[in-house]
C-alpha positions as CSV (number, residue, x, y, z in Angstrom):
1,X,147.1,43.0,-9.9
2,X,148.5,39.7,-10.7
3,X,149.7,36.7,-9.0
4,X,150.9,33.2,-9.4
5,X,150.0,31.0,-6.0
6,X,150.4,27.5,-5.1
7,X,148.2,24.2,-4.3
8,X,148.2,21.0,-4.2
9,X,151.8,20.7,-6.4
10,X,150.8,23.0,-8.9
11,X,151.0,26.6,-9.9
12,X,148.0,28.8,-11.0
13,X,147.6,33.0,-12.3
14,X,145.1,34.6,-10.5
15,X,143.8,37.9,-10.7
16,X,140.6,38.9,-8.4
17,X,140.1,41.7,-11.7
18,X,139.5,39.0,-14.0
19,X,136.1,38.3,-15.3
20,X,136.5,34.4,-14.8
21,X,138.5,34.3,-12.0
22,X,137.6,30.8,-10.8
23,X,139.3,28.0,-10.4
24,X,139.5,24.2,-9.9
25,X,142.3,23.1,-7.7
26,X,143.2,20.1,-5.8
27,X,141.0,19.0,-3.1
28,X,142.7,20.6,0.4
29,X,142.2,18.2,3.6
30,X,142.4,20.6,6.2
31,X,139.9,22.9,5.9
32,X,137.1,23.3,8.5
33,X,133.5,21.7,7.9
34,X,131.3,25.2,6.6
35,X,134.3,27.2,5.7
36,X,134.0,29.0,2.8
37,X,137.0,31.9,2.9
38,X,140.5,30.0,1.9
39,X,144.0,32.2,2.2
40,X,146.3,30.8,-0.1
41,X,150.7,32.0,1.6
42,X,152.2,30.6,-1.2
43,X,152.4,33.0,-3.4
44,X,155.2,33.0,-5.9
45,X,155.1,36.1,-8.0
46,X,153.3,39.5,-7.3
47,X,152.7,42.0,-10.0
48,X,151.3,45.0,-8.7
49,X,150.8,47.5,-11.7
50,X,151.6,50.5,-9.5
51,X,155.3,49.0,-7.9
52,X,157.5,46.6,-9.7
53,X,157.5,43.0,-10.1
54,X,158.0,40.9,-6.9
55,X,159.7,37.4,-7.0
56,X,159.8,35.4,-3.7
57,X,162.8,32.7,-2.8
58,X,160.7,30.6,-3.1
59,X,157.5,32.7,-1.5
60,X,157.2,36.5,-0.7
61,X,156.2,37.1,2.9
62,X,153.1,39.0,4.0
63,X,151.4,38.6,0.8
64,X,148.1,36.6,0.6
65,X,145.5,35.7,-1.8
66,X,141.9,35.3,-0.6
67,X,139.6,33.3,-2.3
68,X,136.0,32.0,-2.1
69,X,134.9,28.3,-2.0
70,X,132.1,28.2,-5.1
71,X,131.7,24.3,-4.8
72,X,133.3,20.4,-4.1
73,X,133.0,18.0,-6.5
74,X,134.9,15.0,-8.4
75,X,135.7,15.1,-12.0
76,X,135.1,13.2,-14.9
77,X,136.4,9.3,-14.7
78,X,139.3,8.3,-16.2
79,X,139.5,4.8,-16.9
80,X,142.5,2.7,-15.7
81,X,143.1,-0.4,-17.8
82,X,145.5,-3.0,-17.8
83,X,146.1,-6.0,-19.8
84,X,148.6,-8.6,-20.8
85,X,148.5,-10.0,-24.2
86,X,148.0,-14.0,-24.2
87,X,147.6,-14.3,-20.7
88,X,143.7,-13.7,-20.0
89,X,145.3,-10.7,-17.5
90,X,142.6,-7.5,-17.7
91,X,141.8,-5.6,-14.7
92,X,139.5,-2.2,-15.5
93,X,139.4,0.3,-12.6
94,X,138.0,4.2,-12.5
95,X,138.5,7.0,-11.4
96,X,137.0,10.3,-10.0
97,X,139.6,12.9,-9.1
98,X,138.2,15.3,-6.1
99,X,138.6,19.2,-7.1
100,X,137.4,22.4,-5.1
101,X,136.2,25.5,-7.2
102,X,137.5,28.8,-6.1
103,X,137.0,32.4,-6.8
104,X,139.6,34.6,-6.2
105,X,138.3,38.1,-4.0
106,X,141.2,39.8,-2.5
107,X,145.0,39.9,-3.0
108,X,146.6,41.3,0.0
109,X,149.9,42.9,1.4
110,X,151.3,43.4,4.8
């Protein structure tokens, strides 16, 4: 069973049958302190192997992926620089983008 969610403006594949079926997606807000099950509503595609493909406009309804919250972290820094040729202008800044780490259990269907 396949299926293509989405977080944090981006689109991801997941499949609870796969053997690496983590993944690092945008840091979300509203999650509760010690929560560790996140249900992800937006899900764009479903392909169940058994029935036919469905497509939502834009989301299918009553269909939710499950997932497991495996760690929080930030990533590597990126380094923001800026400079202005003959002008002594330079300003260096970095930059740690926040990430959770998921593990897809359970696709589901109402």
């Amino acid at each position: 069973m396949l299926a293509v969610i989405e977080t944090g403006g981006k689109q991801y594949l997941v499949s609870p049958d796969q053997p690496h079926n983590k993944l690092k997606i945008e840091k979300i807000k509203n999650l509760q302190e010690g929560e560790k099950t996140i249900v992800f509503d937006k899900v764009l595609l479903l392909d169940d192997e058994k029935e036919d493909l469905l497509l939502g406009n834009p989301y299918i309804p009553g269909v939710k992926v499950i997932g497991e919250l495996v760690k929080e972290g930030k990533g590597k820094k990126v380094i923001v620089f800026r400079y202005h040729s003959k002008t002594r202008y330079r300003k260096k800044k970095g930059h740690r983008q926040p990430f959770m780490e998921v593990k897809i259990t359970k696709i589901s269907r109402d």
